[in-house]
C-alpha positions in Angstrom: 62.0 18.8 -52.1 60.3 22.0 -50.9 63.0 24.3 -52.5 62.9 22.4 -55.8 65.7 20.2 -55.8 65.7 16.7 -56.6 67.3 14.6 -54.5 68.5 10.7 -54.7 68.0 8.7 -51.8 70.0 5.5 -50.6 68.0 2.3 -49.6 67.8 3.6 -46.1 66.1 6.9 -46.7 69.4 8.7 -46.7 70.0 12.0 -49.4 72.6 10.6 -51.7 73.0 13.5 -54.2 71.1 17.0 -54.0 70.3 18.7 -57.3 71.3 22.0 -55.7 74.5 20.7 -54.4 78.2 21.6 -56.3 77.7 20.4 -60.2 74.8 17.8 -59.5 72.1 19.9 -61.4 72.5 17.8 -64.3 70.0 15.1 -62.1 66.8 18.2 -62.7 67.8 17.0 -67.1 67.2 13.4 -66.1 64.1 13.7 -64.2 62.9 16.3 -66.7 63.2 13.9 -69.0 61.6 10.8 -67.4 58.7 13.3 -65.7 57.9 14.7 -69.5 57.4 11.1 -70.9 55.1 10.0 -68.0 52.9 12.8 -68.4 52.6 12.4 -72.3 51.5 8.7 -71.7 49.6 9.9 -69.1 51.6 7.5 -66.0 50.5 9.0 -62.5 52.4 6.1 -60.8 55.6 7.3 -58.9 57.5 4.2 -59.7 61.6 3.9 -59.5 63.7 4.7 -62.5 66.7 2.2 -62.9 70.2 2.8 -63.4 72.2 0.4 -65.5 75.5 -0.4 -65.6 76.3 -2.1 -69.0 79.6 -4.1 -69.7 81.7 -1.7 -71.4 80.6 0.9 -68.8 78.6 2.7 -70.1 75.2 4.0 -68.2 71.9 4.5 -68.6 68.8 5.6 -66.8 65.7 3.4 -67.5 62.4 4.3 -67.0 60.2 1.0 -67.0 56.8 2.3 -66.4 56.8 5.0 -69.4 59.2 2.7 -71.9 61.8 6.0 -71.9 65.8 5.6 -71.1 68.9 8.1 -71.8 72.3 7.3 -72.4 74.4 9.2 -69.7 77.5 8.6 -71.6 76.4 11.0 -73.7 76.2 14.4 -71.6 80.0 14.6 -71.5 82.3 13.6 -68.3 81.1 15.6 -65.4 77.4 14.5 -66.1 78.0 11.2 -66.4 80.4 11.0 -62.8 77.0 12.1 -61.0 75.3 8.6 -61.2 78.7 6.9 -61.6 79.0 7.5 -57.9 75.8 5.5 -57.1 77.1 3.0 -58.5 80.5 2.7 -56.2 
């Protein structure tokens, strides 16, 4: 967005989460992440990241068109309830 927030959006178009919102800043890590490992393998393609659900709960981001993923189950409680709602 303009003022530097990232933002997820729902399947309609609709602002899920807003980086600036409450504790959600946690979402500018995860698309740090992702954005840094696109520009070292030089991907200019704005493709969708995935989020995964595994059986035991846990969750991770995956990044198909630069090969990179992070374990949210790892950045403690609160980080991890940010994407846990897109999955509800």
């Amino acid at each position: 967005k303009e003022d530097g927030s990232i933002v997820i959006l729902n399947a309609e178009g609709e602002e899920v989460i807003n980086s600036k919102v409450g504790s959600n800043g946690f979402i500018s890590v995860v698309y740090d992440g992702f954005s840094y490992e696109r520009k070292k393998k030089n991907v200019t393609e704005n493709a969708p990241v995935k989020l995964v659900q595994h059986e035991d709960g846990r969750l991770t981001i995956v990044d198909d068109s630069s090969s990179w993923d992070m374990h949210l189950n790892s950045f403690g409680a609160m980080n991890l309830a940010i994407f846990g709602q897109l999955i509800n």
